[in-house]
KOLZA-603118 format. One line per 8 residues: their letters; for each residue x negated, y, z negated of N, C-alpha, C, O, CB. Coordinates in steps of 0.02 Angstrom, whole numbers. Glycine has a CB too. Example, Ala and Ser with C-alpha at 12.3 -4.5 7.8 and 13.67 -1.06 7.14 Angstrom:
as = -660 -284 -390 -615 -225 -390 -660 -165 -390 -712 -166 -423 -565 -224 -452  -642 -112 -354 -684 -53 -357 -645 2 -394 -670 57 -402 -704 -30 -286
REM end
This chain:
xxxxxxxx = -863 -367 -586 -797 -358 -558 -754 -419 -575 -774 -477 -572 -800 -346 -481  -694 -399 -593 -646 -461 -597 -643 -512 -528 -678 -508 -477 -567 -430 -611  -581 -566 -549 -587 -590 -505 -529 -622 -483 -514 -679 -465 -632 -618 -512  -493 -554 -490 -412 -561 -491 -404 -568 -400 -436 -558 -348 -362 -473 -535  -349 -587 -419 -331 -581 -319 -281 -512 -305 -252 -477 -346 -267 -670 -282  -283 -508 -247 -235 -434 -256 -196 -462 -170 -219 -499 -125 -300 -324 -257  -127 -424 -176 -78 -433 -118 -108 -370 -94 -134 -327 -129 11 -438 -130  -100 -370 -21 -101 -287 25 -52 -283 86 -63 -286 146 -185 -269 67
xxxxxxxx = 9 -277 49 38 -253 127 47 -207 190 35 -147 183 74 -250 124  65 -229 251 35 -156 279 102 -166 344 113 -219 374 -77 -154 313  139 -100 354 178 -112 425 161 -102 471 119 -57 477 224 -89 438  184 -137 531 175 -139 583 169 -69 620 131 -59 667 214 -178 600  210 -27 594 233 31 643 161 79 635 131 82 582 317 77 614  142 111 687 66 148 666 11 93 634 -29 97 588 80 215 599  25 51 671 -55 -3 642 -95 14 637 -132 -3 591 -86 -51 670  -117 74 699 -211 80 703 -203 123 677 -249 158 698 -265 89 767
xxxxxxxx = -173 155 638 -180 195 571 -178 172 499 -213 181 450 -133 239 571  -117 133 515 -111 98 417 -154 39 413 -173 20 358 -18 59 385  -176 2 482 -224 -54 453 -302 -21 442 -348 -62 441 -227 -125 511  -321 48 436 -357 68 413 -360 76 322 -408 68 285 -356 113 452  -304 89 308 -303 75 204 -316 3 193 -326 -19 136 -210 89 153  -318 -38 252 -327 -106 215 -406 -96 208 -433 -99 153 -300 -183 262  -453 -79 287 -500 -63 265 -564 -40 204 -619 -56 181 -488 -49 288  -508 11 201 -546 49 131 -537 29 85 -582 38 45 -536 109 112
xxxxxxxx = -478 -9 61 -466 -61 28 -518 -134 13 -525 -146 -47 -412 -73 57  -538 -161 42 -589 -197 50 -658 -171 62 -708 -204 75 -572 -231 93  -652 -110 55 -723 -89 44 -762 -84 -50 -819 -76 -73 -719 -7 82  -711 -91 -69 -702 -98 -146 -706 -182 -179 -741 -216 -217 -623 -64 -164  -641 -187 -135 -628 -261 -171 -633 -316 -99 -602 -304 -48 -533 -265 -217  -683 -383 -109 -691 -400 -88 -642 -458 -22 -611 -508 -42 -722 -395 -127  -643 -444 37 -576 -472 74 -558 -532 54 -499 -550 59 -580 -479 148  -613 -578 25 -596 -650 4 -543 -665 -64 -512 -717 -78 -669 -683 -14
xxxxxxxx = -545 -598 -97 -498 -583 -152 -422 -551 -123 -378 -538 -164 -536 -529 -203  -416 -544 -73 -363 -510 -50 -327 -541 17 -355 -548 71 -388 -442 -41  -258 -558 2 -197 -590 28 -161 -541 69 -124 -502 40 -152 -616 -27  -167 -538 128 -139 -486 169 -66 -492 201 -56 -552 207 -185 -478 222  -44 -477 210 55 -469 216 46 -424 276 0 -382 273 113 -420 134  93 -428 342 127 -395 380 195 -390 370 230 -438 354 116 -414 430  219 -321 380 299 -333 380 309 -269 428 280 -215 437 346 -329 294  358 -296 452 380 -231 519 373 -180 535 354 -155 588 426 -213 529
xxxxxxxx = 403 -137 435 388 -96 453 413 -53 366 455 -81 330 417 -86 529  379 18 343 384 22 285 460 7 265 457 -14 207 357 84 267  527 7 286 555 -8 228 563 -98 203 590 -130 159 624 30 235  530 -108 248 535 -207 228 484 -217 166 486 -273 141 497 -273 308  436 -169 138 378 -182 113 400 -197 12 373 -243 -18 323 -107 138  458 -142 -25 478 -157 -73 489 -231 -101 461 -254 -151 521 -126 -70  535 -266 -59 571 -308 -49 519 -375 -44 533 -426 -77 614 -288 8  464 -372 -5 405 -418 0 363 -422 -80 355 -468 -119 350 -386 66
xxxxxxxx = 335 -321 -81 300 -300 -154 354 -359 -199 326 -410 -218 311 -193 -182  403 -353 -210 419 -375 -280 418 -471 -273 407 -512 -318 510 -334 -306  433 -482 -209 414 -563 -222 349 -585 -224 330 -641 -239 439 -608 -172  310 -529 -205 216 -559 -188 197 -572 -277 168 -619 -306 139 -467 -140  227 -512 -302 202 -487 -389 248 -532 -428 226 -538 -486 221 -389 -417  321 -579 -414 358 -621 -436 322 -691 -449 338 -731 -494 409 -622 -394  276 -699 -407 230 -758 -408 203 -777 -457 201 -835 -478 183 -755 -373  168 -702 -496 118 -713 -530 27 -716 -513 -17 -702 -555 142 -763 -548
xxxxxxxx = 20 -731 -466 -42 -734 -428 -92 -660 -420 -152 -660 -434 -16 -760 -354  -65 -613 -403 -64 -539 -402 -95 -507 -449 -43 -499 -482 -5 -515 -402  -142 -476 -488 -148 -426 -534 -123 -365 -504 -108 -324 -548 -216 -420 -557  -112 -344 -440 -95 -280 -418 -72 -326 -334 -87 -382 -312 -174 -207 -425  -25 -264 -303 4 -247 -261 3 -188 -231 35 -144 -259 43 -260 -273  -31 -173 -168 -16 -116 -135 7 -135 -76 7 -190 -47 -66 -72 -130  33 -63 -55 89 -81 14 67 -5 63 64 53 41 204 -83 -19  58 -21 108 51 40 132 72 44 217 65 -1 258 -24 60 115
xxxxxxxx = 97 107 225 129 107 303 117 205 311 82 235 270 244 69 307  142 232 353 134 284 385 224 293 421 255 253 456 62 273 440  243 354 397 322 347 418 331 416 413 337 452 364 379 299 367  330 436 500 331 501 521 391 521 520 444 493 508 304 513 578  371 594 541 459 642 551 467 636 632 429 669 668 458 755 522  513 598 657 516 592 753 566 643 742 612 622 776 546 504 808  586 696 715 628 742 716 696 755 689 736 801 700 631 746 762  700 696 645 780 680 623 752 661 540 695 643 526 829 596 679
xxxxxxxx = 813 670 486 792 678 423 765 615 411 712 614 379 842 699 376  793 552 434 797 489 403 706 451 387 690 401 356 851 441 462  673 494 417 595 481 388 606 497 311 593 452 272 528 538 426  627 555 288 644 575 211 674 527 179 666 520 118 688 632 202  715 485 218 779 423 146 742 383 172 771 334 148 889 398 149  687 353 211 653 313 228 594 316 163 593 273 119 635 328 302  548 368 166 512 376 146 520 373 61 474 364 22 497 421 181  569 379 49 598 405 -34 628 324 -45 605 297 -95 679 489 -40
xxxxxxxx = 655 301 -23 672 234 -28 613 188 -73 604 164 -129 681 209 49  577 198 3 505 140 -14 478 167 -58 483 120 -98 444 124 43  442 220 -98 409 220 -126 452 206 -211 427 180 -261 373 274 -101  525 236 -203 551 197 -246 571 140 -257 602 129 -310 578 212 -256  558 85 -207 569 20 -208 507 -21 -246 508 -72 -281 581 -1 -136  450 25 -224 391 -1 -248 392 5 -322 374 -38 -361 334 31 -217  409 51 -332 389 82 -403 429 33 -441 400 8 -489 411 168 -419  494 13 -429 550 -38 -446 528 -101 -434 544 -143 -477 613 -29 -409
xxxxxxxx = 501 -118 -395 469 -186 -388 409 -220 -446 396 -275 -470 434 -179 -318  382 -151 -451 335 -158 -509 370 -151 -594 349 -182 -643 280 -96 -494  395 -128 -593 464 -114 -654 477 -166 -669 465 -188 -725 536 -80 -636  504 -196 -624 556 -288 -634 492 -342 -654 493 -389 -693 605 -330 -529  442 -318 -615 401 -392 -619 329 -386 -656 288 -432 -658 383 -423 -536  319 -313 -690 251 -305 -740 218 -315 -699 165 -315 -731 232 -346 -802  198 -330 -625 148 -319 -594 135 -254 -572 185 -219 -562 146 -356 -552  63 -222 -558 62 -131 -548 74 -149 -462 46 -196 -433 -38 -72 -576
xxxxxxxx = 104 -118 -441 132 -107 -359 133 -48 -338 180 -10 -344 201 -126 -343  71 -35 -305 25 33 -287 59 55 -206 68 16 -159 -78 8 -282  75 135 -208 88 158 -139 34 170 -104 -15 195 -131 124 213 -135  35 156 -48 -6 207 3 29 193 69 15 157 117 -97 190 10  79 233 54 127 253 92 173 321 114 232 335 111 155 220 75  110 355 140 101 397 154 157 434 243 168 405 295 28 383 146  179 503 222 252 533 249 212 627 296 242 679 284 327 552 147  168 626 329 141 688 337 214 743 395 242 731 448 50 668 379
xxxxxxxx = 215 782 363 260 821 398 255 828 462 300 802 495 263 875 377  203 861 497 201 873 565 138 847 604 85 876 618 208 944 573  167 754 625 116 709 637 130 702 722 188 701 743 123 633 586  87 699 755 79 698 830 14 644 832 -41 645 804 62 782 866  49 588 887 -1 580 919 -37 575 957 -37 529 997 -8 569 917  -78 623 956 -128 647 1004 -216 632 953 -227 632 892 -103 747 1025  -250 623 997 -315 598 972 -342 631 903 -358 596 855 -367 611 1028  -344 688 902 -335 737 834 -299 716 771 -329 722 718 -297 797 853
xxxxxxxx = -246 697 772 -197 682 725 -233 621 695 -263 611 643 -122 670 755  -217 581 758 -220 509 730 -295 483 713 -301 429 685 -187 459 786  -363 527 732 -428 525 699 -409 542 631 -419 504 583 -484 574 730  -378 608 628 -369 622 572 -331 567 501 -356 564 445 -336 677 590  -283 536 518 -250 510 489 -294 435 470 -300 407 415 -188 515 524  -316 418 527 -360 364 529 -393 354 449 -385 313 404 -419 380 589  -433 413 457 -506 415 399 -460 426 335 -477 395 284 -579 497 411  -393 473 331 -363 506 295 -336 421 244 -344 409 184 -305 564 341
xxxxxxxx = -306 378 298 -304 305 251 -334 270 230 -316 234 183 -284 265 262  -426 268 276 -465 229 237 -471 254 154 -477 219 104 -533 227 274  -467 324 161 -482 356 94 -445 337 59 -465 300 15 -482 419 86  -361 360 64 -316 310 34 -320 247 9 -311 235 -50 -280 300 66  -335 205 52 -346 130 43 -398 113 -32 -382 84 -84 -387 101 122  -457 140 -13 -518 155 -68 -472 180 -115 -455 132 -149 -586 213 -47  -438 239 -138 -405 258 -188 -363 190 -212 -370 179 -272 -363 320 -167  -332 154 -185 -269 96 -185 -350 62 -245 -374 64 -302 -231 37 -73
xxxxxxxx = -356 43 -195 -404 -20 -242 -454 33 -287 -500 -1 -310 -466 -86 -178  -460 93 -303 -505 78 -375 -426 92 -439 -436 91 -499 -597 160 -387  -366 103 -414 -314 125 -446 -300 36 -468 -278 22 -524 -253 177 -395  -322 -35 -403 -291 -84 -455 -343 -114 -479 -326 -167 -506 -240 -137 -432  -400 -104 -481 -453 -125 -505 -459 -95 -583 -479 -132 -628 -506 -108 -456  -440 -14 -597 -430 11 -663 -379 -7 -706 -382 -19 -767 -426 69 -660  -316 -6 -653 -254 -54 -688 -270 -110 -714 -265 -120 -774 -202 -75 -645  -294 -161 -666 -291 -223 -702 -355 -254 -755 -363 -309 -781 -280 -270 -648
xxxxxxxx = -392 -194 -755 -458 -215 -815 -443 -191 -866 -478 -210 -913 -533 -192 -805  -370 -122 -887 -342 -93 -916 -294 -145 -961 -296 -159 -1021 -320 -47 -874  -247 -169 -907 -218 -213 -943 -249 -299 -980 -234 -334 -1028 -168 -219 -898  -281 -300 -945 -332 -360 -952 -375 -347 -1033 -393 -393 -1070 -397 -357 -874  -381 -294 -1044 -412 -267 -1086 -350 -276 -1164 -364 -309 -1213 -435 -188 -1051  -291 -242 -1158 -230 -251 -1173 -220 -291 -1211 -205 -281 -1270 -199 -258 -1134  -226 -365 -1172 -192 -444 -1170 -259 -460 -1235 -256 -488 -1290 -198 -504 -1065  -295 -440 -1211 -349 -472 -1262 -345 -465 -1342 -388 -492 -1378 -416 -441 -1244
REM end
């Protein structure tokens, strides 16, 4: 395994759900390789992604939050924002800046949901890290 370092951001809002992708995340790549970020909440996370990957330090960047529908559209320009901020963050700075930032339509929480969602990010998370672990042995490969 490389022995790149990787950023993981994660928001505040729904913690005991999104600090589960960090989990699964580190079930891959080891926590001592990985620089962890809080930020409020998903739309602060673009804005962080592109200075963490500005550094240089980073082979990859993921960001991940949970940003429900409380009944009003603005989860949608919320949700569409960030993941295009990310994608733009990674654009500007050649670092790969991975979503797992995840938008489920009809989220409740009640014990059901949020088990559900729970496991639903570790999986995520695991996806995050073998996506920058392939990226960056990809590009690594590249450079050579």
């Amino acid at each position: 395994m490389t022995h790149t370092r990787f950023a993981f951001i994660k928001a505040n809002w729904h913690a005991d759900v999104v600090d589960e992708a960090l989990r699964g995340f580190t079930e891959l790549i080891p926590p001592a390789q990985v620089d962890v970020f809080d930020v409020p909440g998903a739309f602060e996370m673009p804005l962080l992604a592109r200075d963490l990957a500005a550094t240089g330090r980073y082979g990859a960047v993921a960001a991940a939050a949970l940003v429900v529908d409380g009944g009003i559209y603005r989860h949608d320009f919320v949700a569409q924002a960030v993941v295009n901020g990310l994608m733009q963050a990674g654009m500007e700075t050649g670092v790969p800046v991975l979503s797992v930032a995840l938008t489920p339509h009809h989220y409740q929480e009640t014990a059901a949901h949020t088990g559900f969602f729970r496991a639903h990010f570790v999986e995520k998370g695991r996806e995050a890290a073998q996506a920058a672990l392939r990226i960056t042995t990809t590009r690594a490969a590249l450079a050579a």
